[in-house]
C-alpha positions as CSV (number, residue, x, y, z in Angstrom):
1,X,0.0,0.0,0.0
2,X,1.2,3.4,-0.9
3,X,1.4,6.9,1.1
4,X,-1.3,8.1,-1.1
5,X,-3.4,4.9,-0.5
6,X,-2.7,5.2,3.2
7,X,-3.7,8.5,3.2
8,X,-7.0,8.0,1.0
9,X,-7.6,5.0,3.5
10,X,-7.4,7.0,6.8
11,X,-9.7,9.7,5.7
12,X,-12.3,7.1,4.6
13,X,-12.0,5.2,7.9
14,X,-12.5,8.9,9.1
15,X,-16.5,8.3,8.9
16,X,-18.9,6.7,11.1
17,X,-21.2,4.9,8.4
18,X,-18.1,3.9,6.3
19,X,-17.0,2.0,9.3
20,X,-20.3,0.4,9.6
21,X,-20.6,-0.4,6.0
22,X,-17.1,-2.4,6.3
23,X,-18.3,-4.1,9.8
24,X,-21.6,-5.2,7.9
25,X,-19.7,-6.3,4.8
26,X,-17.6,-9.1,7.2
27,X,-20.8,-11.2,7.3
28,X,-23.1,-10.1,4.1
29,X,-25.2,-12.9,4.9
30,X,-26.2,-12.4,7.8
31,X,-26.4,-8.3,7.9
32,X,-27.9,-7.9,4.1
33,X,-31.4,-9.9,2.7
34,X,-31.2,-12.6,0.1
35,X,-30.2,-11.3,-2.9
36,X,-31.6,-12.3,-6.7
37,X,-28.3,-11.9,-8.7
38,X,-25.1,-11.9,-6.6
39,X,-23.4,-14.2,-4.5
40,X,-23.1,-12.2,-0.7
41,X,-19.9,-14.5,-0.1
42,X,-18.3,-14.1,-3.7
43,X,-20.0,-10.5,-4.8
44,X,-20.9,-9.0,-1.6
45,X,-24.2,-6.9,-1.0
46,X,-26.1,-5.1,-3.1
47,X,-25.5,-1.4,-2.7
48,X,-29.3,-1.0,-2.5
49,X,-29.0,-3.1,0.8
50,X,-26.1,-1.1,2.1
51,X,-27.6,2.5,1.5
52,X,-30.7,1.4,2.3
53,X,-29.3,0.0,5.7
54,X,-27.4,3.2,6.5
55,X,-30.4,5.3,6.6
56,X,-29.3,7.9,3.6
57,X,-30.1,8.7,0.3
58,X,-28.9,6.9,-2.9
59,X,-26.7,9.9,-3.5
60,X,-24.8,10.0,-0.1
61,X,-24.8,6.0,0.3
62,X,-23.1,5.8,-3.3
63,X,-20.9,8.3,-2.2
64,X,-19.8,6.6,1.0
65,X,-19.4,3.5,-1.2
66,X,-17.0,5.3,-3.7
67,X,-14.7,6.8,-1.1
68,X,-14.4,3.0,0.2
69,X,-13.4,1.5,-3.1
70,X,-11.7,4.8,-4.0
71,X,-9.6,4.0,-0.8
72,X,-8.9,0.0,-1.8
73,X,-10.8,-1.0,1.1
74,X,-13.9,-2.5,-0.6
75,X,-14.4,-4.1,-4.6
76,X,-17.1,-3.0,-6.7
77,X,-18.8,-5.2,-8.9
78,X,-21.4,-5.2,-11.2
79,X,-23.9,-7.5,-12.3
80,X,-26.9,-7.7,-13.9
81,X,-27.5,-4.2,-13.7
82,X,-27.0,-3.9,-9.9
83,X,-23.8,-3.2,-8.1
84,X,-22.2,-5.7,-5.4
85,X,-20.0,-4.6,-2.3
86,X,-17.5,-6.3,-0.4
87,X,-14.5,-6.3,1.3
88,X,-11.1,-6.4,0.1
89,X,-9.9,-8.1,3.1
90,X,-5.5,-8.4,1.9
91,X,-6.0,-4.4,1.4
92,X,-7.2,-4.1,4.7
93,X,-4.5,-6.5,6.5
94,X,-1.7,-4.5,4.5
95,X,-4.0,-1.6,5.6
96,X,-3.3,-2.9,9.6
97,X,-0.2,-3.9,9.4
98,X,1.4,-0.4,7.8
99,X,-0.4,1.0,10.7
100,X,1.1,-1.1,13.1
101,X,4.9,-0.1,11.7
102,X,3.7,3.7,12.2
């Protein structure tokens, strides 16, 4: 992970919701309904899920979702029309561990 990745992932950790969106993405299944075209274990959750879970509008919960995969921490991916969320859990280990050499 770079300085400028470090950075961008800091500031992104910096918010409450983006910190819940990454706890609710560890277990998909169990914090997001079944979903009709994605895999929650191999795609993640739907981001109509995750913004609808957050409480916010389309506009802010896709934002919050960009500054995460902006950062590295999460992977977009799209199918079917609808876009899937999860964790990108080696980018946040390498994430952890440059923090722990600070």
């Amino acid at each position: 992970m770079s300085e400028v990745d470090l950075e961008a992932a800091l500031k992104a950790l910096a918010s409450e919701r983006r910190l819940q969106i990454l706890e609710w993405l560890k277990d998909p299944v169990g914090n997001f309904p079944p979903q009709e075209h994605g895999d929650p274990l191999e795609h993640g959750a739907c981001n109509l899920f995750i913004v609808e879970k957050l409480g916010v509008s389309q506009p802010a919960g896709s934002r919050h979702l960009k500054v995460l995969v902006d950062a590295g921490l999460i992977i977009a991916t799209r199918r079917k029309g609808w876009t899937y969320y999860r964790r990108d859990e080696a980018a946040i280990a390498l994430l952890v561990s440059h923090i722990a050499t600070i």
